[in-house]
C-alpha positions as CSV (number, residue, x, y, z in Angstrom):
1,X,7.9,-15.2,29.2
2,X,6.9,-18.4,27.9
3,X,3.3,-20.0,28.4
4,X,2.0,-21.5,31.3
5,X,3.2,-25.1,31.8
6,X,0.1,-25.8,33.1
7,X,-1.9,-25.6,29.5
8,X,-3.5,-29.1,28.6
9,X,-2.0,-30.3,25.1
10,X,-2.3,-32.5,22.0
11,X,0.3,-34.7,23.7
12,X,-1.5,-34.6,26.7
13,X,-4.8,-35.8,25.6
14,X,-3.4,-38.0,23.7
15,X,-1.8,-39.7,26.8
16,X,-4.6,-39.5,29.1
17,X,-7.2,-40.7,26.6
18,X,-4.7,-43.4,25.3
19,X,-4.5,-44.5,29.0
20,X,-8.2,-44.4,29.8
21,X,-8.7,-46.9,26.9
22,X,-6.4,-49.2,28.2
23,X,-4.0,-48.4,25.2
24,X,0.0,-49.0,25.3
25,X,1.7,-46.1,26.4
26,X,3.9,-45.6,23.7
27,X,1.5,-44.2,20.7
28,X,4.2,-45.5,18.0
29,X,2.5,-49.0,19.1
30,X,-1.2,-48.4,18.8
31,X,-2.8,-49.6,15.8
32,X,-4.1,-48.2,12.9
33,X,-7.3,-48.8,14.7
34,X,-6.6,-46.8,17.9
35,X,-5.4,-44.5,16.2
36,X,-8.5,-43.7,14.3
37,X,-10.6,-44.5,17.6
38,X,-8.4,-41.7,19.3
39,X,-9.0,-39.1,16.9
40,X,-12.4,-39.4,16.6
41,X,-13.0,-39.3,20.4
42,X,-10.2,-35.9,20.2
43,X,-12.6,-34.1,17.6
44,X,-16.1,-35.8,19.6
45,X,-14.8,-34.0,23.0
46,X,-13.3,-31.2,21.6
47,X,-17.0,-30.0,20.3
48,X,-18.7,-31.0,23.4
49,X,-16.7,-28.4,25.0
50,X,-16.2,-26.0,22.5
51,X,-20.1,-25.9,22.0
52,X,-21.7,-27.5,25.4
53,X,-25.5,-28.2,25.8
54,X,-26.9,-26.3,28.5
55,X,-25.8,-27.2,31.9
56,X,-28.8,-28.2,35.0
57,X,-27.8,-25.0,36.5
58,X,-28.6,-23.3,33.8
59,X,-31.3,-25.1,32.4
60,X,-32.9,-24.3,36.5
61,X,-32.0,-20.9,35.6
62,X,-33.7,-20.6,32.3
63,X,-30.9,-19.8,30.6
64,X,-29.3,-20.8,27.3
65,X,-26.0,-22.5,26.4
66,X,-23.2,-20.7,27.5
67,X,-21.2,-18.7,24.6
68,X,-17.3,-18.7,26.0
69,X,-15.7,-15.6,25.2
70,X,-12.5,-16.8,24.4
71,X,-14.2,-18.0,21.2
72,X,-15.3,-14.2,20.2
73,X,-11.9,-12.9,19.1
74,X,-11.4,-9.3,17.7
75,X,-10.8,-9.5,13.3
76,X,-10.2,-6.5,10.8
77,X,-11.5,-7.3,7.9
78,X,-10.5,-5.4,4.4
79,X,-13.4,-4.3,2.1
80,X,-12.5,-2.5,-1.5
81,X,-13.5,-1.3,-4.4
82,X,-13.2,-3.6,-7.8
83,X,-9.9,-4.2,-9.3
84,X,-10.1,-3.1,-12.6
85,X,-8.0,-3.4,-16.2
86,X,-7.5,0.3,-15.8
87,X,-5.3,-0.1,-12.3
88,X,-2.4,-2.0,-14.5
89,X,-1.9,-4.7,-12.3
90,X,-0.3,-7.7,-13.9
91,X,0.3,-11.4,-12.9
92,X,3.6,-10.6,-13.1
93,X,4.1,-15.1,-12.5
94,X,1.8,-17.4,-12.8
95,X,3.0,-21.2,-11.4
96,X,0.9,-24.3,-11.6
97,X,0.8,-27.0,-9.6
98,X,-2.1,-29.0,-9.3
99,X,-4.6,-28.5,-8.4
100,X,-4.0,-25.1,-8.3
101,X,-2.3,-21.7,-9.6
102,X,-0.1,-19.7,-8.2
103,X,-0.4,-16.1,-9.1
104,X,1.6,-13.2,-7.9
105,X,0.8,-9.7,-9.0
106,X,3.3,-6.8,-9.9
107,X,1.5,-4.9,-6.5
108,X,-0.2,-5.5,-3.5
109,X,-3.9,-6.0,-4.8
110,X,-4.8,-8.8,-2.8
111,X,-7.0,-9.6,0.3
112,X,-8.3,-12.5,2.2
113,X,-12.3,-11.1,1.5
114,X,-10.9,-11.7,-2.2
115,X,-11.3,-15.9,-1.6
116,X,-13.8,-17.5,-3.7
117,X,-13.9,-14.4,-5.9
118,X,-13.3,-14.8,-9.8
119,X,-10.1,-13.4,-11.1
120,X,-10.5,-12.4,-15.0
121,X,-7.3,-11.9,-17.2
122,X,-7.2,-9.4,-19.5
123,X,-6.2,-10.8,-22.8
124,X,-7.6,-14.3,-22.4
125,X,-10.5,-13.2,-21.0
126,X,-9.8,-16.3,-18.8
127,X,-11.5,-16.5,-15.6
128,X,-10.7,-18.8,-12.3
129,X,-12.1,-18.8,-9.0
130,X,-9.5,-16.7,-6.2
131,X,-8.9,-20.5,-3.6
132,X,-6.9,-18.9,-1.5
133,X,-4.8,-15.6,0.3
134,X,-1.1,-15.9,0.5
135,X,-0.3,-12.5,0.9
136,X,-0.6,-8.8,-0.8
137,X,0.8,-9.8,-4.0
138,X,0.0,-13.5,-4.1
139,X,-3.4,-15.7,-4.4
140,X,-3.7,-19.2,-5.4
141,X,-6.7,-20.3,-8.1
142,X,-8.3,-23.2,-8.9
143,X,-7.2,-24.8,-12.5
144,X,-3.9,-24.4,-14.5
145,X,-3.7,-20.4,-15.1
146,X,0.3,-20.5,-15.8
147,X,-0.7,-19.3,-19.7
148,X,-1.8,-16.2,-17.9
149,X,1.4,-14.5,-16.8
150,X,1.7,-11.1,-18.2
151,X,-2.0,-10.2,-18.4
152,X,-3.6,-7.4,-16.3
153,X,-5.9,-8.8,-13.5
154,X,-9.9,-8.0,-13.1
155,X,-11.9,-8.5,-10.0
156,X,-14.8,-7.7,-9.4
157,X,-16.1,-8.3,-6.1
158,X,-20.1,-8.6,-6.9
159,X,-20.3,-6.3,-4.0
160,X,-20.0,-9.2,-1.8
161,X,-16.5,-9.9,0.2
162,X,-15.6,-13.5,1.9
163,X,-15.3,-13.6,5.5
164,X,-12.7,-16.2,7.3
165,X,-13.1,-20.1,6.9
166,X,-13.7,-19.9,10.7
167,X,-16.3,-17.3,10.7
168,X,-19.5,-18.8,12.6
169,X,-21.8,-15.2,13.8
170,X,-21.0,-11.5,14.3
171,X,-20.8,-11.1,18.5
172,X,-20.0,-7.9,20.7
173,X,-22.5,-5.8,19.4
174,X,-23.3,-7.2,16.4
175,X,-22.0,-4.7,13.9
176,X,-18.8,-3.9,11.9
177,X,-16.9,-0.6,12.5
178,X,-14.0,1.4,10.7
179,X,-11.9,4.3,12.1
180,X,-13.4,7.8,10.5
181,X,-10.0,9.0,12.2
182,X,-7.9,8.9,15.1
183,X,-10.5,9.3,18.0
184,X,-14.1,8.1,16.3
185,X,-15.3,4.6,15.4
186,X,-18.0,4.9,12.7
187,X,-20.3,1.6,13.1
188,X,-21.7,-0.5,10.0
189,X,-25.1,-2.0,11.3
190,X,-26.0,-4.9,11.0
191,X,-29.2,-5.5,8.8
192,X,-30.9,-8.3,6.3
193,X,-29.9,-8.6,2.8
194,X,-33.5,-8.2,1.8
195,X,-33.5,-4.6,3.0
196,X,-30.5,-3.7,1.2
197,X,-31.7,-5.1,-2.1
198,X,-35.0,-2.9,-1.3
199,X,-32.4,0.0,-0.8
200,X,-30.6,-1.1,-4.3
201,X,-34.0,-0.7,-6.0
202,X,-32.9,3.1,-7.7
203,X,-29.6,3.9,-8.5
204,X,-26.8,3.3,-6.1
205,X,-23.5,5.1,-5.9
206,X,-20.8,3.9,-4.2
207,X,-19.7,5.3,-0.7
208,X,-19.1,4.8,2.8
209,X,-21.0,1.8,3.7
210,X,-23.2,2.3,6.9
211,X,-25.5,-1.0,6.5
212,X,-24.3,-4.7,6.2
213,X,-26.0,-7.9,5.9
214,X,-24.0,-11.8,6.0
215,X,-25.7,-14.4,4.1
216,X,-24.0,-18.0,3.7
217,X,-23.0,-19.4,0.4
218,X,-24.4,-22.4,-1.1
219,X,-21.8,-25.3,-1.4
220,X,-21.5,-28.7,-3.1
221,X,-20.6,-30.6,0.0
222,X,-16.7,-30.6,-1.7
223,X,-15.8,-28.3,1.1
224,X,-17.4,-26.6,3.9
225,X,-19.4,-23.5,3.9
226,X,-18.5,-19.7,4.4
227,X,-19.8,-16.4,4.9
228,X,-19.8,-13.8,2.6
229,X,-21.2,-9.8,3.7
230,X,-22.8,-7.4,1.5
231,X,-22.5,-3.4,2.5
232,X,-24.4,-0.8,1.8
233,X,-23.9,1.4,-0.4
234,X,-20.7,-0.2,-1.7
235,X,-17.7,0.6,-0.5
236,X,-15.9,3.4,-3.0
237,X,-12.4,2.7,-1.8
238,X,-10.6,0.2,0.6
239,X,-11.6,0.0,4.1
240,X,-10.3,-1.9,7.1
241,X,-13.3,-2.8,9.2
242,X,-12.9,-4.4,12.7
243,X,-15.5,-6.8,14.2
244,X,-16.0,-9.7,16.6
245,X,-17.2,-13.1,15.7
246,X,-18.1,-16.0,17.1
247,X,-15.2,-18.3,15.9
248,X,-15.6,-21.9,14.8
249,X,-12.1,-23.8,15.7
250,X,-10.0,-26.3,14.0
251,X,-9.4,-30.0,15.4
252,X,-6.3,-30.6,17.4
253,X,-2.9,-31.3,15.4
254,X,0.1,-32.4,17.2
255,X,3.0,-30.1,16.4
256,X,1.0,-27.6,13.9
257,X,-2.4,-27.0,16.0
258,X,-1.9,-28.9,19.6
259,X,-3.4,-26.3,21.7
260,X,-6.6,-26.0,22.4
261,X,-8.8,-22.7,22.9
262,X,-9.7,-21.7,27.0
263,X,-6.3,-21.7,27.8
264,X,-5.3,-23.4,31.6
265,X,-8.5,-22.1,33.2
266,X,-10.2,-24.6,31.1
267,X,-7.6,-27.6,30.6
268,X,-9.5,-29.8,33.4
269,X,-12.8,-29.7,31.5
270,X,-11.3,-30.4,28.6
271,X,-9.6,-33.5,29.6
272,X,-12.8,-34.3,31.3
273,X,-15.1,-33.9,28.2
274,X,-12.6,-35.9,26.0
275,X,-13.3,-38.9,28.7
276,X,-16.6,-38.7,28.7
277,X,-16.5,-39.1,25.2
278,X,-14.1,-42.2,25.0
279,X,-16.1,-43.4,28.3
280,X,-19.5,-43.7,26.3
281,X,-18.1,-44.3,23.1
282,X,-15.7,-47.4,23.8
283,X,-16.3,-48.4,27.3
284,X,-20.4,-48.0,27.3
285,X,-20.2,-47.5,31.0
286,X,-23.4,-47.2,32.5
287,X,-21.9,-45.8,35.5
288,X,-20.6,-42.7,33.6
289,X,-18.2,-41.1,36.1
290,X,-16.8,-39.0,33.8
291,X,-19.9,-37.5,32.3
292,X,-20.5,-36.0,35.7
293,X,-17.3,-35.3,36.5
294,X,-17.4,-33.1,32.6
295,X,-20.6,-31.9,33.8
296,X,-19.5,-30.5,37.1
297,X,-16.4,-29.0,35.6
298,X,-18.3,-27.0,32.6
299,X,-20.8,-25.5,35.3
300,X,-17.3,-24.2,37.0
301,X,-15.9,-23.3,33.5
302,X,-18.8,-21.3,32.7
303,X,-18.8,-19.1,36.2
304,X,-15.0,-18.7,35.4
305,X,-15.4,-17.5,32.1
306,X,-18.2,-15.3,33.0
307,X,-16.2,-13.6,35.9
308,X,-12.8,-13.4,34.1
309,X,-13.9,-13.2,30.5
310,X,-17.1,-10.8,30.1
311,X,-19.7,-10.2,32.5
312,X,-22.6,-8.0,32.6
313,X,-22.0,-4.6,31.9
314,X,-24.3,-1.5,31.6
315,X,-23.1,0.5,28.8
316,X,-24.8,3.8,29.2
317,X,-27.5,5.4,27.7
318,X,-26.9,5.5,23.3
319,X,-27.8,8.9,22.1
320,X,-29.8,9.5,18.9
321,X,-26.6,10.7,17.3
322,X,-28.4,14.0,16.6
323,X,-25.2,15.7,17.2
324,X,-24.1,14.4,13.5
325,X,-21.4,12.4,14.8
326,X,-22.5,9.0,15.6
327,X,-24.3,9.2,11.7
328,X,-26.9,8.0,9.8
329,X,-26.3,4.3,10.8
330,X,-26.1,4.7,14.8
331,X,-29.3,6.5,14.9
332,X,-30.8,3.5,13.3
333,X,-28.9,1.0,15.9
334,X,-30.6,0.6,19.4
335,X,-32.0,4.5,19.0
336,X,-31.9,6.3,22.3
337,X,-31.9,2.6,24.1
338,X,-29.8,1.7,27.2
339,X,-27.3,-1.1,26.3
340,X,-26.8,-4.1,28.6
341,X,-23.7,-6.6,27.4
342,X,-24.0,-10.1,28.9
343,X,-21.7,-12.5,27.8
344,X,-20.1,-10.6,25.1
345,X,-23.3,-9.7,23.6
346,X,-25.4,-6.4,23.8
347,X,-29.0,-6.4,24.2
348,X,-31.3,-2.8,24.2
């Protein structure tokens, strides 16, 4: 079955906002101008919704801005030991086209936590920074590499692996988890880097990690900035981890990326929040129809999401794990403490 007909587009906004501003209706006439003007506004509305301030109802309420849940999606991510000269694994090609390096490996040996990592070649000694995942068997690096094809491939991962570009908080419960086998979920709590370098201070051998803290990276304002997570102890083989994060979406693109996040329950609001941009922007109408029209919709939105998406729940009573099950890391997570989720998140 297809998708609902119903679901607001990139065309669509385009059309309506186009229209609003008085614009002709065919979009191969607007202007260089208009067509900047309309883009803005697209990106302008599309984070007023995506991110709203908090609504009169709730702000009566004493409550915060609303968190939709169709933004906390469900991730795996894949955490691994270092890559080492001893595995044997070769770039078996190494292509460049600027600005970057094509590598592919003579075995699966990559993963997406592997971006921004440095990739050393064995009899070089060269190193280059990992810019990208393609796939198992092929990364792309920043600088011309092609003299390394042939050499065996070091990584080391600094005990630190890269989460996703659109990574913006942990959600759910706040923790990471990895299947111990076919019925049990082992969780990784959640905890501050500062307590696992207190835990680094003797020796550390590698293992099954039950702690994890996220720190950002620094950046030079060349591209945006991402989230790396540090476990602990490190991880002594490869583990898939799932988790749920609050995800921080890319601007509408028509034909590659023209849907928008909230699906038709949400399309009204926002076509609504996209006019109240171009209403204030271009028009500065002091009337502001559509700012209350946006505003009345989000209120509706937000009860929508909260009775469709994830409401309050009580999730029992958490046990001290003193059956040696639940392990050293859940007796240290909300010990013995009823758990409440509202809005996707769990509070003790």
């Amino acid at each position: 079955m297809a998708q609902s007909t119903l679901l607001i587009s990139f065309t669509e906004l385009e059309t309506e906002i186009g229209r609003f501003l008085g614009y002709p209706r065919s979009t191969a006439s607007w202007s260089a101008n208009q067509v900047l003007d309309f883009a803005a506004i697209l990106k302008q509305g599309m984070r007023q919704f995506y991110f709203p301030q908090p609504t009169a109802v709730q702000v009566a309420q004493g409550q915060k801005a609303h968190r939709w849940s169709f933004l906390r999606p469900q991730a795996q991510l894949t955490i691994w030991d270092d890559v080492v000269a001893a595995d044997a694994i070769t770039a078996s090609t190494a292509t460049y086209a600027s600005p970057v390096t094509t590598i592919t490996a003579s075995d699966d040996v990559f993963y997406p936590s592997m971006e921004e990592k440095t990739i050393v070649f064995g009899t070089s000694g060269n190193s280059f920074v990992i810019d990208s995942y393609v796939s198992a068997t092929v990364v792309k690096v920043t600088g011309d590499a092609s003299a390394e094809d042939g050499n065996v491939i070091t990584i080391d991962s600094g005990d630190t692996f890269t989460l996703p570009w659109d990574f913006g908080a942990l959600s759910g419960d706040g923790s990471f988890a990895y299947h111990r086998d076919s019925a049990r979920v082992q969780p990784i709590a959640l905890t501050s880097d500062a307590n696992i370098r207190q835990l680094r201070m003797g020796s550390v051998s590698s293992g099954t990690p039950y702690l994890a803290a996220i720190t950002p990276l620094s950046t030079d304002g060349s591209q945006g900035q991402r989230h790396v997570v540090q476990f602990h102890p490190p991880p002594s083989d490869v583990f898939v981890l799932t988790y749920r994060y609050h995800i921080l979406p890319n601007a509408l693109v028509d034909t590659t990326a023209e849907y928008p996040y909230g699906s038709v329950a949400h399309s009204q609001t926002i076509l609504a929040s996209c006019l109240a941009v171009a209403e204030v922007r271009e028009k500065d109408d002091a009337t502001a129809t559509h700012q209350a029209r946006f505003a009345n919709l989000l209120q509706g939105s937000i009860d929508h999401d909260r009775q469709y998406g994830e409401s309050a729940i009580q999730l029992g009573y958490n046990a001290d794990g003193s059956d040696g099950d639940a392990g050293e890391s859940q007796r240290n997570y909300h010990q013995g403490m009823p758990l409440t989720m509202f809005d996707g998140e769990v509070w003790g």
